[in-house]
N, C-alpha and C positions, 0 to 999 in steps of 0.2 A: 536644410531639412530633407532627409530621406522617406519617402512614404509608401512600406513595403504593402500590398495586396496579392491577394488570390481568386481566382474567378471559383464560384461554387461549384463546378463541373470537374473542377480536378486538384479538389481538396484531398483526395483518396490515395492522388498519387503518391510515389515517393518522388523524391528529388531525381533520382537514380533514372527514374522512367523519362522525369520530366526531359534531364539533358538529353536523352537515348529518342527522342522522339521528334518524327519526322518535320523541321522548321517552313511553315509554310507561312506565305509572305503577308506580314497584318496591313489591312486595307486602313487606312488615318485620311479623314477627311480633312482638306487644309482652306479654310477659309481669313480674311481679314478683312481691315478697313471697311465694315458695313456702314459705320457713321451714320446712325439710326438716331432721326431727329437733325439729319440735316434738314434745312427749309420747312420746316413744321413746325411752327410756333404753338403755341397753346393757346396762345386768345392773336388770332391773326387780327391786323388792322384791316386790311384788303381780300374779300373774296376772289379768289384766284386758283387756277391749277397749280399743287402744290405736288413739289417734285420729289417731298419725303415716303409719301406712299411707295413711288418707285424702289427707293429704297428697304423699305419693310416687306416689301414682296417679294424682294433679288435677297432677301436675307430667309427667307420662310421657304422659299425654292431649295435656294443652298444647303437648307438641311433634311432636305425629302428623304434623297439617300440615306440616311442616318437613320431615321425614321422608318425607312421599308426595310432596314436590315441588313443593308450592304455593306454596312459600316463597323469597324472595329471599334477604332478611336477617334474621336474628334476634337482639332484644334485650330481654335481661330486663334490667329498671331495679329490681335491687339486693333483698337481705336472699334472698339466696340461699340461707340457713341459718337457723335459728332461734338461733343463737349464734356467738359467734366460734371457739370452741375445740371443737370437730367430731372423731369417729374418721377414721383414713383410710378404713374402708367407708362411712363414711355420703359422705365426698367424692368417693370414687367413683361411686357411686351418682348423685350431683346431675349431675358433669363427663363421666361417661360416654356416656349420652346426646346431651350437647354436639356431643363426638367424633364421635359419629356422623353428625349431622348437619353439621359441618363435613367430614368425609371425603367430604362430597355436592357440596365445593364453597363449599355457604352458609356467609357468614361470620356467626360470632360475635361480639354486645360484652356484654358485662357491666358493670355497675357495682357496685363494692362497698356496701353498706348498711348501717344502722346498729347492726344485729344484730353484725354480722361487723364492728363496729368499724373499717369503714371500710379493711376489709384482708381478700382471700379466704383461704381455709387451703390446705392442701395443693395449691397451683397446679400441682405437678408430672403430678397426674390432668389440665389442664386445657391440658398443653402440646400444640399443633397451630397450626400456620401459617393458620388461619383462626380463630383465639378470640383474641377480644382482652380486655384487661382495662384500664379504666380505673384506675389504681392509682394516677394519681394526673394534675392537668389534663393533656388533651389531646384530638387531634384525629386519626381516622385515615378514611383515603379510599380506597372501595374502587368498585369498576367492575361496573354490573347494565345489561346490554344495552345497552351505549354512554353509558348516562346515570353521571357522574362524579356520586356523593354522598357528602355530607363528614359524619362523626357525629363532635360533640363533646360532652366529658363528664370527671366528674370524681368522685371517691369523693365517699361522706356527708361532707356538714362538720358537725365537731359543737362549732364554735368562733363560735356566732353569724355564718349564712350570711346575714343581712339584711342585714348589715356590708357579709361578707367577696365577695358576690356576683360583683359586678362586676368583682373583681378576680381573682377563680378563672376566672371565664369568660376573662379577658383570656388568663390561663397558657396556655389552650390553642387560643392562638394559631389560634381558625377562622376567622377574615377572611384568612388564607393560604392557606388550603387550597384549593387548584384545583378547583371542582366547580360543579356547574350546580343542585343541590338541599343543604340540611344541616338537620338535627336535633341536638337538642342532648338528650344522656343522660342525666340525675341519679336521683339518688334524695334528694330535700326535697318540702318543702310551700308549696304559692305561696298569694299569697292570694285566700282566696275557696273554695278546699278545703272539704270539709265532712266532718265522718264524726259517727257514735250518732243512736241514738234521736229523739236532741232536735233533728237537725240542727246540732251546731256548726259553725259557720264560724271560719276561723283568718284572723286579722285584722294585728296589729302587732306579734306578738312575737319575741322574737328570733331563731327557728328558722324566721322564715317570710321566703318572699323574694317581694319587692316584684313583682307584674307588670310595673311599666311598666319595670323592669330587665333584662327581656329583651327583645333587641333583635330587630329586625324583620329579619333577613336569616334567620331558620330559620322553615323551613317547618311545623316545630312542636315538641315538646318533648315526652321520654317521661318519667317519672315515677313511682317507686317511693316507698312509705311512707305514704302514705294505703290505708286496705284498701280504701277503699271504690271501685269502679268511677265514672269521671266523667271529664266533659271538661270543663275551663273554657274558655268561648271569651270574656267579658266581664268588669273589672276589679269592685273593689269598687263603685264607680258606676254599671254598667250600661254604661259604654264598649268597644265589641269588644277584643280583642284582637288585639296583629299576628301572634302565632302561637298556633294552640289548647295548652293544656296538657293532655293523652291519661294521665289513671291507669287501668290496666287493674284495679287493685284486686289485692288477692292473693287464693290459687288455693285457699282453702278461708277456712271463718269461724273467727277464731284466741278472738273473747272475743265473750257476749252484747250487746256495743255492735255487733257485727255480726248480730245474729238475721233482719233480714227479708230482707238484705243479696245478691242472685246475685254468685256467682263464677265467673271463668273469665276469659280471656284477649282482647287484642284484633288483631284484623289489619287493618294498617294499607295503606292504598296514596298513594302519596308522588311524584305527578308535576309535568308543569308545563303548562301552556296560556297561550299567546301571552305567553312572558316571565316569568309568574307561577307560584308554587306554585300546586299543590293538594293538597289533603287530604281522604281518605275514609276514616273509620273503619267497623269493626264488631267489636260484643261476642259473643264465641262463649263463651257458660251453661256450667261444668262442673259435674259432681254434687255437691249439697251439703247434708249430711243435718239433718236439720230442727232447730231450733234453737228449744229453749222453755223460758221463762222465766214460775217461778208467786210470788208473792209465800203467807208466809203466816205470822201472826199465833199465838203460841205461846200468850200469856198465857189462863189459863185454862181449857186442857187438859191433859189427864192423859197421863201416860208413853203409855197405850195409846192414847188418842184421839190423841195427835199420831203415833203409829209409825201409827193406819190410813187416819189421813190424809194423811201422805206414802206410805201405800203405793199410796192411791187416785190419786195423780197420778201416781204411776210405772205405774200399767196404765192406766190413759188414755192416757198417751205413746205416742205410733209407739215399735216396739222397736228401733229404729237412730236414735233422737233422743240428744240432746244436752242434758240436764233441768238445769235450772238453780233451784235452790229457795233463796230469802231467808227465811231466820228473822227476824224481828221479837218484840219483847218479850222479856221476863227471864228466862230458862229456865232449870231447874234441873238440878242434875246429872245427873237421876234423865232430864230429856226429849232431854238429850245422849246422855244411854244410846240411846234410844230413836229415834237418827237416827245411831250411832257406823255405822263403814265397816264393821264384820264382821256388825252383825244389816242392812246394807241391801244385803251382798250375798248375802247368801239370796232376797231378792227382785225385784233388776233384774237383765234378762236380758242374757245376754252380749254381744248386739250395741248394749247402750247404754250411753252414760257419764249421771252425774248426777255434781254438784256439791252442797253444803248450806252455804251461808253465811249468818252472821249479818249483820242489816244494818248499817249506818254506828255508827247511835242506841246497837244494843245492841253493838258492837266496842268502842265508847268505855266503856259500863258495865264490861265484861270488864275494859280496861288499866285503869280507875281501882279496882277494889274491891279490898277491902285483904284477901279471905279469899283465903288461898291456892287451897283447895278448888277454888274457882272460877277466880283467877287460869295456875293449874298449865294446865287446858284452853289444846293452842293454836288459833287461831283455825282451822276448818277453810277448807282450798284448794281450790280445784274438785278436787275429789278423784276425780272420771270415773272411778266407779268400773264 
């Protein structure tokens, strides 16, 4: 699908004027991975500091710019939810916003994510003649100060996109689309990607799409589903790229593989000089609360030495962190007592969440032992409490 526009300010022109006139570089706000309704339940079990807020805040931030006018276009590249099956306030909450800044004029694109199953929910919050939704390949074209830009794009493929690439790109037909600049929207992972700790780099597999499979007529490519912020501008080789691939990362840290990780969003400016694209990005930081992870070795302590020594790392902690604690070795009932969610929330303070998990080594002890005792324990979840 083609979807040709004209902005009301230069209805008047001709065509003639339009090409003849000076291309100055359109500002596109590049946001993703918000995952609104992470950790927010609707009818919580446990009164607790709950880490979704953060997230609804780092998403209401990210669209200021937009909002105060600095903005042409705006596109968030997908997992707009932390889930596919959403309440109607929470989708309002995400689309309304939207609204807002499309009633500015600025247009909207979306891509669906793989959260959201590759399908937004309640689109009815998101209906306005300026939000578009990728919902499935396509191409739409809209008009920023005489310069015609083409955005194509397509929901998450969750059917092997190293395959199916080339051929989704084809669907949405952007070698049609009449414009003098295009971007192309997804939400996958190209290769050369990286996210954790250790640096991984995503290489050959079947969820990752080849570089040299995007073609060189887009100016560049935005990009949801990696959290981490990055630009690839060279292939697995060290070969440049014909178009950079721009992840803005997403708008808060969702797991300890993001611990050192800044968040926040990027703005992009997208023109052209003698015939050619150009591309400038920038990372604009939103608030992200600190994020720490202690490793610690159980065998050999007593109920009490293990409770004062995770109480010691929970008042070390900044009190708005993020505590993340690995048990290692064989713990007995009695040191599970001793780390259970009701004696540890007597002691971390309300503005922080902690987790307590056992490591890999002792997960596997727990499913293999044949005493119930021990088996009944279920593994604890980041329990942010």
């Amino acid at each position: 699908m083609i979807t040709m526009g004209r902005a009301p300010n230069l209805a008047s022109r001709t065509d003639r004027q339009l090409r003849n006139a000076v291309t100055l570089p359109i500002r596109i706000l590049l946001l993703a991975d918000s995952h609104l309704g992470f950790d927010l339940p609707l009818k919580p079990r446990v009164a607790r500091r709950r880490r979704g807020h953060d997230f609804l805040a780092n998403y209401a931030a990210a669209l200021e710019p937009a909002l105060a006018g600095e903005i042409d276009i705006v596109v968030h590249a997908g997992d707009v939810f932390d889930r596919s099956s959403v309440v109607s306030s929470l989708a309002y909450q995400a689309f309304e916003p939207l609204r807002r800044v499309a009633d500015l004029g600025v247009p909207v694109f979306i891509v669906p994510g793989n959260h959201e199953r590759s399908r937004l929910p309640h689109l009815r919050f998101a209906s306005h003649p300026h939000i578009h939704i990728f919902g499935s390949p396509c191409t739409f074209v809209t008009h920023v100060r005489g310069t015609q830009i083409a955005l194509a794009g397509f929901p998450y493929e969750r059917r092997g996109v190293r395959t199916r690439f080339v051929e989704l790109l084809e669907q949405t037909v952007w070698r049609q689309a009449p414009a003098t600049l295009r971007v192309l929207c997804m939400h996958q992972c190209v290769e050369g990607a990286t996210v954790g700790p250790a640096d991984y780099t995503f290489t050959t597999a079947a969820d990752v799409v080849r570089s040299r499979d995007i073609p060189a007529g887009f100016a560049a490519v935005f990009s949801g589903h990696i959290h981490r912020r990055q630009v690839l501008t060279a292939d697995l080789s060290g070969r440049p790229l014909e178009s950079p691939v721009l992840y803005p990362g997403s708008l808060a840290r969702t797991s300890v593989a993001e611990i050192d990780e800044p968040k926040g969003f990027m703005v992009v400016n997208v023109g052209e000089s003698s015939g050619a694209a150009t591309v400038q990005w920038e990372f604009r930081a939103l608030p992200a609360r600190p994020m720490i992870r202690r490793e610690l070795v159980a065998d050999g302590l007593s109920e009490a030495m293990l409770a004062r020594t995770v109480d010691a790392i929970i008042a070390d902690a900044p009190r708005d962190a993020v505590l993340s604690i690995r048990l290692a070795g064989s713990l007995t009932d009695a040191q599970w007592r001793a780390v259970s969610q009701s004696r540890l929330r007597s002691v971390v303070p309300e503005t922080m969440n902690v987790e307590i998990t056992p490591t890999a080594r002792f997960d596997r002890q727990r499913r293999a032992a044949p005493s119930t005792d021990i088996a009944d324990h279920a593994r604890p979840q980041f329990e942010l409490l």
